[in-house]
PyMOL CGO cylinders between C-alpha atoms (Angstrom):
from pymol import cmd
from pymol.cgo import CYLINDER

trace = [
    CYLINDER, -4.08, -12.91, 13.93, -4.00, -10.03, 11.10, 0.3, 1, 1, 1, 1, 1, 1,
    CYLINDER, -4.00, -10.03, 11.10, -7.03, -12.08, 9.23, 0.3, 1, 1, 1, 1, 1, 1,
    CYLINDER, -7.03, -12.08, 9.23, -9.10, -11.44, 12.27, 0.3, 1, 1, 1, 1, 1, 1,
    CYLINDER, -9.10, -11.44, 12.27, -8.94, -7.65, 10.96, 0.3, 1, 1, 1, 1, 1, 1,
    CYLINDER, -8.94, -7.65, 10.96, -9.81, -8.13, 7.60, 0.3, 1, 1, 1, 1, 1, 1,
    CYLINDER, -9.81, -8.13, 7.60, -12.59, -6.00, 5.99, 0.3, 1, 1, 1, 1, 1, 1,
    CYLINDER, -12.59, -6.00, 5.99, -13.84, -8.12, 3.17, 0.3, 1, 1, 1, 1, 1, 1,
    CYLINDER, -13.84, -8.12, 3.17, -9.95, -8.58, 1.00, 0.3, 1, 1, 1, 1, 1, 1,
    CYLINDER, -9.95, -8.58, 1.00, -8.75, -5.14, 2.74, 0.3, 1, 1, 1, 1, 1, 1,
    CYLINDER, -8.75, -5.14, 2.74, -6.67, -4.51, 6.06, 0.3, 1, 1, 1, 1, 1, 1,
    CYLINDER, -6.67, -4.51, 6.06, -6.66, -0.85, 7.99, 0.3, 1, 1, 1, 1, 1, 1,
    CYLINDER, -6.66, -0.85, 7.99, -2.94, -0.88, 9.19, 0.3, 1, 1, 1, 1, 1, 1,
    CYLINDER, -2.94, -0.88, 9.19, -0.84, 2.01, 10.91, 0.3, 1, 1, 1, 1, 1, 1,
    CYLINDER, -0.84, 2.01, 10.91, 3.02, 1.63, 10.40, 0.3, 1, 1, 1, 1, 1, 1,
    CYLINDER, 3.02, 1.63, 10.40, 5.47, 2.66, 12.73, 0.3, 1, 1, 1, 1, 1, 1,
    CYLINDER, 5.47, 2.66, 12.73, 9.09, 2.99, 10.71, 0.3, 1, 1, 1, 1, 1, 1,
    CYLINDER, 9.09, 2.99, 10.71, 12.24, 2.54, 11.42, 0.3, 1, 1, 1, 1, 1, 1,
    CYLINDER, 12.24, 2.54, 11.42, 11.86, 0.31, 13.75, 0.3, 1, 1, 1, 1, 1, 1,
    CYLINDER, 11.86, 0.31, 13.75, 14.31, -2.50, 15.15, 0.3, 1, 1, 1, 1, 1, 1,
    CYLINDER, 14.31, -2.50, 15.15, 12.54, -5.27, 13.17, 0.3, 1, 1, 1, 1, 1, 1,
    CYLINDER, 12.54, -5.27, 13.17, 9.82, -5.84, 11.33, 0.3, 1, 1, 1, 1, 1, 1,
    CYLINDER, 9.82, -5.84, 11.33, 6.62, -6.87, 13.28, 0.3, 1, 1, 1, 1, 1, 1,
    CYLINDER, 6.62, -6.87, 13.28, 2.62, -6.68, 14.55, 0.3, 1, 1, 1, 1, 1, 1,
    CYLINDER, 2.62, -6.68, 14.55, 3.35, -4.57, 17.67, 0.3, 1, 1, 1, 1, 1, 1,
    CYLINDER, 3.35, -4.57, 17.67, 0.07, -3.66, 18.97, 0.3, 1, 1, 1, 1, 1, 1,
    CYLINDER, 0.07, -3.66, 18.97, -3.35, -4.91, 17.72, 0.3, 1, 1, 1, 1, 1, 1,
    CYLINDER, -3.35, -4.91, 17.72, -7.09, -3.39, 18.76, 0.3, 1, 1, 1, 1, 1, 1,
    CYLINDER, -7.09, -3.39, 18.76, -9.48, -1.67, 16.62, 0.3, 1, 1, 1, 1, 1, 1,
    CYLINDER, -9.48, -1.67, 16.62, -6.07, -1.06, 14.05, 0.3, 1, 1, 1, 1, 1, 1,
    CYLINDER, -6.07, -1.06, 14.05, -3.48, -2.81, 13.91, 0.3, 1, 1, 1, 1, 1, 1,
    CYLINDER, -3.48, -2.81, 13.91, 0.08, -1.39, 14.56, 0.3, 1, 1, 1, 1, 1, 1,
    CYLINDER, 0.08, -1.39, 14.56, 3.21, -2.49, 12.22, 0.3, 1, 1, 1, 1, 1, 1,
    CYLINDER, 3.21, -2.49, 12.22, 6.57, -1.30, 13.40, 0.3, 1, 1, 1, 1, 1, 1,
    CYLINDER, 6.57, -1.30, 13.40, 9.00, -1.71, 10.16, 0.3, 1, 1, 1, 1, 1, 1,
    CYLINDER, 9.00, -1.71, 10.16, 12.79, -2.10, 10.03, 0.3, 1, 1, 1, 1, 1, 1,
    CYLINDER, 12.79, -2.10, 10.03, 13.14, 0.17, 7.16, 0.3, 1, 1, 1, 1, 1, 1,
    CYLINDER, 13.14, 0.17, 7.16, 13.46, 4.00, 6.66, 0.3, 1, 1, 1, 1, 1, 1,
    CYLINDER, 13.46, 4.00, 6.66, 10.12, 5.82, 5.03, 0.3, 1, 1, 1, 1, 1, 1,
    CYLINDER, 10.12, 5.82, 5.03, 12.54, 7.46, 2.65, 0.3, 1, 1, 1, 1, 1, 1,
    CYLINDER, 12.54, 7.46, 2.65, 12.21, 6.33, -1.17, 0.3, 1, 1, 1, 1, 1, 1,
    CYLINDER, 12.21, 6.33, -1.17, 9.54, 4.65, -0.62, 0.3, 1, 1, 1, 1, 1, 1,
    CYLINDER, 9.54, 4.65, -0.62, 12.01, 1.53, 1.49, 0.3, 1, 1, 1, 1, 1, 1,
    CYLINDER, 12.01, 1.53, 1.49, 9.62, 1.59, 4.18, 0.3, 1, 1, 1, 1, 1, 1,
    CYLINDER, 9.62, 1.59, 4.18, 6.28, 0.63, 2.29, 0.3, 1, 1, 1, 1, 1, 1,
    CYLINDER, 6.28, 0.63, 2.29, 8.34, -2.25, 0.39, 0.3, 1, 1, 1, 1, 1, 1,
    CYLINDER, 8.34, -2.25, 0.39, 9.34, -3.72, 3.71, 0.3, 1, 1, 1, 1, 1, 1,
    CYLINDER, 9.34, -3.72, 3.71, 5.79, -4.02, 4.67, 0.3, 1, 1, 1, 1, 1, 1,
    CYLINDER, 5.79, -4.02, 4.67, 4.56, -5.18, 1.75, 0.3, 1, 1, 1, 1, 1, 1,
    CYLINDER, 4.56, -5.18, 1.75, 7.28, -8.49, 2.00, 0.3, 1, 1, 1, 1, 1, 1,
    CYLINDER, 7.28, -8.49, 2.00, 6.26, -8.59, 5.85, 0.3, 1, 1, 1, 1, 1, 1,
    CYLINDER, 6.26, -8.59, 5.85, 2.68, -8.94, 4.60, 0.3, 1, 1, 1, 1, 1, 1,
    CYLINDER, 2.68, -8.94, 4.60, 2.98, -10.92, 1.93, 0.3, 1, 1, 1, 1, 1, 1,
    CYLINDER, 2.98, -10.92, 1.93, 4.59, -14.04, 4.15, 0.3, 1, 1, 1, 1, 1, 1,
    CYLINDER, 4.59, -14.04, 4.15, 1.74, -13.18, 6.29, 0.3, 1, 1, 1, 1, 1, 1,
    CYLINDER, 1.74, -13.18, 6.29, -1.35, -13.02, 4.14, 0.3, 1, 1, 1, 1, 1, 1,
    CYLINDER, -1.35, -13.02, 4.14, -0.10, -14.36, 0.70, 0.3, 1, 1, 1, 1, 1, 1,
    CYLINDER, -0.10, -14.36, 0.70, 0.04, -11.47, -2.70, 0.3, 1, 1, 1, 1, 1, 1,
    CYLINDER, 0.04, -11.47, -2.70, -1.01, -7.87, -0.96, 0.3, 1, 1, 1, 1, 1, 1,
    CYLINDER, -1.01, -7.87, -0.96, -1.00, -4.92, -2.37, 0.3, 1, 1, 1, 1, 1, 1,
    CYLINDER, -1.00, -4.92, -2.37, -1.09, -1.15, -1.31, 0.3, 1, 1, 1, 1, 1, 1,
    CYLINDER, -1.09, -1.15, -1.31, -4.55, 0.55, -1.86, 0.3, 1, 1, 1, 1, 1, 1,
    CYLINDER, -4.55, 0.55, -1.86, -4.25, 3.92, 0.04, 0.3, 1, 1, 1, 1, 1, 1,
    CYLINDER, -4.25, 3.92, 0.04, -1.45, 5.58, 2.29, 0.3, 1, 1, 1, 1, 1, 1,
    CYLINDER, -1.45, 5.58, 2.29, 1.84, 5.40, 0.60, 0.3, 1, 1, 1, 1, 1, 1,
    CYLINDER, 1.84, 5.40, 0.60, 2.96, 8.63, 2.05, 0.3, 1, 1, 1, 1, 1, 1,
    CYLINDER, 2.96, 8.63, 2.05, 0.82, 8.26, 5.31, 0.3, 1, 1, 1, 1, 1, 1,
    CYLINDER, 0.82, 8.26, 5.31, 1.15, 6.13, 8.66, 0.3, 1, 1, 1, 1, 1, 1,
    CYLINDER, 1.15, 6.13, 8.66, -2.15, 5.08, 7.67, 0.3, 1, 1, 1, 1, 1, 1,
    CYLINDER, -2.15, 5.08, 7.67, -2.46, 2.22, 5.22, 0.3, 1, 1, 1, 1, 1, 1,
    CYLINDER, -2.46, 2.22, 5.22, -4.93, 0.23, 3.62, 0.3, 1, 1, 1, 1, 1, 1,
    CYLINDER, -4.93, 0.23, 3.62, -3.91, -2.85, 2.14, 0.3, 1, 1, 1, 1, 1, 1,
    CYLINDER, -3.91, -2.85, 2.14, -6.02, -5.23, -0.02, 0.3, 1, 1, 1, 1, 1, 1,
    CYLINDER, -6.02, -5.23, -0.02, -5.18, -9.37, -0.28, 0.3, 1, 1, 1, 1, 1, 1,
    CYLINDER, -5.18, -9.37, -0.28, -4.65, -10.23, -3.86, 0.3, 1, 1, 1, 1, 1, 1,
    CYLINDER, -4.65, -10.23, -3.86, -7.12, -13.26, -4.24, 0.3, 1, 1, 1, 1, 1, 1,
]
cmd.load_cgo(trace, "trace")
């Protein structure tokens, strides 16, 4: 499901946090993550990094860490 929107290793996400759990809520061109987790000190972008990483396998943050807009990139 997220590996169908893989660009090469990289994934265009937008996060929706604090949210009631952690999940995919909405995929189409990008895919929306709602996150149980504050974006305050950084909790929010940790959360979706363990979501992702039972997901996809090692991930790591390329762009966005301040921004609903994410890129991630599959550690190989």
């Amino acid at each position: 499901m997220l590996r169908d929107h893989l660009i090469g290793r990289r994934l265009s996400i937008v996060v929706k946090p604090n949210a009631r759990k952690t999940e995919v809520i909405e995929e189409g061109d990008v895919v929306r993550i709602a996150v149980a987790a504050p974006p305050e000190d950084n909790k929010a972008n940790i959360e979706l990094l363990k979501f992702l990483k039972r997901e996809l396998g090692p991930v790591r943050l390329v762009s966005g860490a301040k921004s609903k807009r994410k890129i991630i990139e599959i550690i190989p």
